[in-house]
C-alpha positions in Angstrom: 0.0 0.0 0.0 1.5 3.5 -1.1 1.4 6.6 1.2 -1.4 7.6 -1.0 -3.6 4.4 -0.1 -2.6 4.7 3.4 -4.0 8.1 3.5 -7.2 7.1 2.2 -7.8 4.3 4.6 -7.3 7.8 6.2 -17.4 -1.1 27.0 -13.6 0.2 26.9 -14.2 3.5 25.7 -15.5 4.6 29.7 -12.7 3.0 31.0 -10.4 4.6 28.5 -12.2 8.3 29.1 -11.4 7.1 33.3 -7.9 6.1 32.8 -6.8 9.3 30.4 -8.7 12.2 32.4 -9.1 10.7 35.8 -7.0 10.3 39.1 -5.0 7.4 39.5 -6.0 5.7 42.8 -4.9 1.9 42.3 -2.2 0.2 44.0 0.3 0.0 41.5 0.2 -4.4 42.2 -3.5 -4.1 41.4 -3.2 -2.0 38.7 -0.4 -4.4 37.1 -2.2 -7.4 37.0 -5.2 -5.5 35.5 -2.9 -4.3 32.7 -1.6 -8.2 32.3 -5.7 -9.2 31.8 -6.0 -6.6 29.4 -3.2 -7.4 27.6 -3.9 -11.0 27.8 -7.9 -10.7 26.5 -6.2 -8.1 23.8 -3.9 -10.7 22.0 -7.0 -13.6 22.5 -8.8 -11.5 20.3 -6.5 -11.0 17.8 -4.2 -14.4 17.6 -8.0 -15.8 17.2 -8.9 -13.9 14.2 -5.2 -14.3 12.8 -6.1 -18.2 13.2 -9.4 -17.8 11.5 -8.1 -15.6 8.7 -4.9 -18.1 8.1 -7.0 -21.3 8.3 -8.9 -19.6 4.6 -5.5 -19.1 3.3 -4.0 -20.0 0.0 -0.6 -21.7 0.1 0.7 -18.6 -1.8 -0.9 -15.9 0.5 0.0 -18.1 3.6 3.4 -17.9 2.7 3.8 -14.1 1.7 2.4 -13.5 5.5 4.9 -15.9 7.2 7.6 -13.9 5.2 6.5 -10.6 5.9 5.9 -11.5 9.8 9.7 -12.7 10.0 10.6 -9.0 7.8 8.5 -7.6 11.1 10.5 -10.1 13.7 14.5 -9.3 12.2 13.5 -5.7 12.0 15.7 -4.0 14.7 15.7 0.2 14.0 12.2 1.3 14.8 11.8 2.7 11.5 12.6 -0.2 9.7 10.4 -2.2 12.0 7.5 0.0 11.1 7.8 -0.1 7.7 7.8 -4.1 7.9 4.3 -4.0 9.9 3.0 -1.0 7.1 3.8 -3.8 4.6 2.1 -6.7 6.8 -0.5 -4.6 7.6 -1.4 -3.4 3.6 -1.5 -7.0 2.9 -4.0 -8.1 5.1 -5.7 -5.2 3.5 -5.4 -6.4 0.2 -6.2 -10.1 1.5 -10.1 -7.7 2.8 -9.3 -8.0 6.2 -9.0 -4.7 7.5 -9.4 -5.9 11.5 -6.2 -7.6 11.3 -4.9 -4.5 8.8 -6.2 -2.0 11.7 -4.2 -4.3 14.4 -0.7 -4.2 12.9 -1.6 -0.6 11.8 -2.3 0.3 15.4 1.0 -1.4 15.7 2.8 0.9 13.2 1.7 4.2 15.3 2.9 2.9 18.8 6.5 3.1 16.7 6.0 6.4 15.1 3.9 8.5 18.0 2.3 10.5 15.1 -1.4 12.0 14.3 -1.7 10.3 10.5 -0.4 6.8 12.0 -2.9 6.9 14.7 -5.9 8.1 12.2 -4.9 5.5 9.6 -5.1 2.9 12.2 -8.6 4.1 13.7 -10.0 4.2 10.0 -8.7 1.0 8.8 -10.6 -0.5 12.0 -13.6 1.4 11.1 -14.1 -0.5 8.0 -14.0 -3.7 10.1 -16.7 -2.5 11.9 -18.8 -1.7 8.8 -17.8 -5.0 7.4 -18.0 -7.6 10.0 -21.0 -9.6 11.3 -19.1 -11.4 13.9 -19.9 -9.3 17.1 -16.9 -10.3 19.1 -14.7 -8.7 16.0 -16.6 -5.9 15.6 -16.1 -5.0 19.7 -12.5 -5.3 19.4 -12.3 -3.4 16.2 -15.1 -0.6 18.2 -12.8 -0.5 21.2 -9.8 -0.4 19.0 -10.8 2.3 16.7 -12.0 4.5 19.1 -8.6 3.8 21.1 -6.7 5.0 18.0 -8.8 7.5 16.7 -9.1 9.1 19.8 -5.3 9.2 20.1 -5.0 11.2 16.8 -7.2 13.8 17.5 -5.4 14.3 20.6 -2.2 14.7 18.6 -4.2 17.6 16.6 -7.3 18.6 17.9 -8.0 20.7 15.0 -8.7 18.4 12.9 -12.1 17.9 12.4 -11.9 14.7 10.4 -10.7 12.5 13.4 -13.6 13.7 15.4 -16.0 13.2 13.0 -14.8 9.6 12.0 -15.0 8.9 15.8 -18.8 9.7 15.6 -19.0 7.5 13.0 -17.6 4.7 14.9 -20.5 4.9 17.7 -23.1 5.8 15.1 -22.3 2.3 13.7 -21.7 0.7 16.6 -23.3 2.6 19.4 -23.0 1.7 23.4 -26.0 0.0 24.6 -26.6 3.2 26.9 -26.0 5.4 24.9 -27.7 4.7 21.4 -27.8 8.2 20.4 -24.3 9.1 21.5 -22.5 8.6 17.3 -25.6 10.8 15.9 -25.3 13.7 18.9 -21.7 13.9 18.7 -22.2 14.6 15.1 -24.9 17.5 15.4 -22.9 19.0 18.7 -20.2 19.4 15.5 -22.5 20.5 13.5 -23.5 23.7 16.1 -19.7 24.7 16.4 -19.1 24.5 12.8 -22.6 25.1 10.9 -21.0 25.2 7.6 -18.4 22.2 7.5 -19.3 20.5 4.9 -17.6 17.3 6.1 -19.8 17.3 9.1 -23.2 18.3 7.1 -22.8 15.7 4.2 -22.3 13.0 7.5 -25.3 14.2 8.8 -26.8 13.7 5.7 -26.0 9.9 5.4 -27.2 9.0 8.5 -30.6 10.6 7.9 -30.6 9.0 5.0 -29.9 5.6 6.5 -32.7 6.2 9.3 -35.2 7.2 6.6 -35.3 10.9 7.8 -35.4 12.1 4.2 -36.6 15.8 4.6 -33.6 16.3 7.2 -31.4 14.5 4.6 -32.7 16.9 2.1 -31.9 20.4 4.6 -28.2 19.0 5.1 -27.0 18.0 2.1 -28.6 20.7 0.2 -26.4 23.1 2.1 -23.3 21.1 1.4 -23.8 21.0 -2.1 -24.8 24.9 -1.4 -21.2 25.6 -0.1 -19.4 23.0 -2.3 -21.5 22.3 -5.5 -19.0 20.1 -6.9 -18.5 17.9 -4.0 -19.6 14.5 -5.0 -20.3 12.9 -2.3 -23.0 15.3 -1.2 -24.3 15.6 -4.1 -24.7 12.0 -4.8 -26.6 11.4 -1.5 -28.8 14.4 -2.1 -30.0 12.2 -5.2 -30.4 9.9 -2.6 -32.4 11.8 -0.3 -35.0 13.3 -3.1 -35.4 9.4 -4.2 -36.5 9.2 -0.4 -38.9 11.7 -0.4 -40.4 10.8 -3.9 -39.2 13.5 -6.0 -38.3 11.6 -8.7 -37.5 15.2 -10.9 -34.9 16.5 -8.1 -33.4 12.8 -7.5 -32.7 12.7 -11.0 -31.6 15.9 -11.4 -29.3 14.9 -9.1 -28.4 11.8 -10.2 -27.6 13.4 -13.5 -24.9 15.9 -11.6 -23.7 12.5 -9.6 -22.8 10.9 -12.8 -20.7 13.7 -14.5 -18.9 14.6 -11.0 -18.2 10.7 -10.9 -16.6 10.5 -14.3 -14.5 13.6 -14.1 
């Protein structure tokens, strides 16, 4: 995977928020053996998907990851240890396994301490989440992504697009008590900056996806206001007409999705 690619693929989470902002009140022998369960229920999760994902396997595939894993174990300078797990981690990638991608990728920005590591890492989990079925994945790629993700926008907090993908991590997988949390993180955004187009056209697909057409319709329609020639706003907008019926608009629309697609 080339920097460009990387780019593109540009529970835990209230005991992450208590551990990061909070006091530190354990004995440091209790708080050890909690970090050796963590750690422990950590690499369960992900030597068990590594043994599912190997067991499907072709001889030839099998044997570029064994060779790329020993690339990552000889790999003594940091930097030449990170580029082996870049390389391990694009070909799980390739191989449409973006869990394990996200896990070596997380990997990769404990090396290099550095906001695009850590935002490459949270994204490539969130497609993990939007792919997987099997719940116990998508938790560890939740907790994961919201680990990493959360880590980025710390390195620059004024980067909207880290906070916005971390919405989009509890929109898709939301806590059980807090269903709503994804969705309100998304329109508290949306009150600081009223005309980010990022944050209105991700408004946008979500009412789209929760059949709230007319709302759809308000949001995207001012994207496409501000950026007329942003495709993915425009696209869902034909979306959103299609919603409410208006054939005329959606294909209107439509029309302006399909040149903006082939230019």
């Amino acid at each position: 995977m080339n920097k460009s690619q990387w780019i593109l693929i540009s529970g835990a989470v209230l005991l992450f928020a208590v551990l990061y902002f909070g006091f530190d009140t354990k004995p440091s022998k209790h708080k050890e053996v909690e970090k050796q369960r963590a750690g422990a229920f950590t690499s369960t999760d992900i030597n068990s998907m590594l043994v599912d994902a190997k067991s499907g396997l072709s001889s030839q595939a099998s044997a570029s990851i064994t060779a790329l894993e020993g690339d990552v174990e000889k790999a003594a300078p940091d930097t030449a240890k990170a580029a082996a797990l870049k390389r391990l981690s694009s070909l799980w990638f390739q191989m449409e396994k973006p869990g394990i991608s996200g896990y070596y990728a997380e990997k990769v920005a404990e090396i290099t301490h550095d906001e695009e590591a850590w935002s490459i890492a949270g994204t490539t989990y969130s497609l993990c989440l939007q792919r997987e079925q099997v719940e116990k994945v998508r938790s560890f790629c939740t907790e994961h992504a919201i680990q990493s993700l959360e880590k980025a926008a710390s390195l620059n907090p004024s980067n909207l697009q880290h906070k916005v993908n971390l919405a989009l991590v509890y929109a898709e997988n939301p806590p059980k008590d807090a269903p709503m949390k994804g969705i309100l993180m998304l329109v508290d955004l949306n009150k600081q900056y009223p005309d980010d187009v990022l944050v209105l056209t991700q408004l946008g697909r979500l009412a789209i996806k929760t059949a709230q057409f007319d709302r759809a319709v308000q949001r995207l329609s001012r994207a496409v206001e501000l950026e007329p020639a942003n495709k993915v706003a425009v696209c869902l907008l034909a979306q959103a007409y299609d919603g409410l019926g208006d054939t005329t608009k959606s294909a209107d629309f439509k029309s302006k999705c399909e040149k903006l697609s082939g230019s």
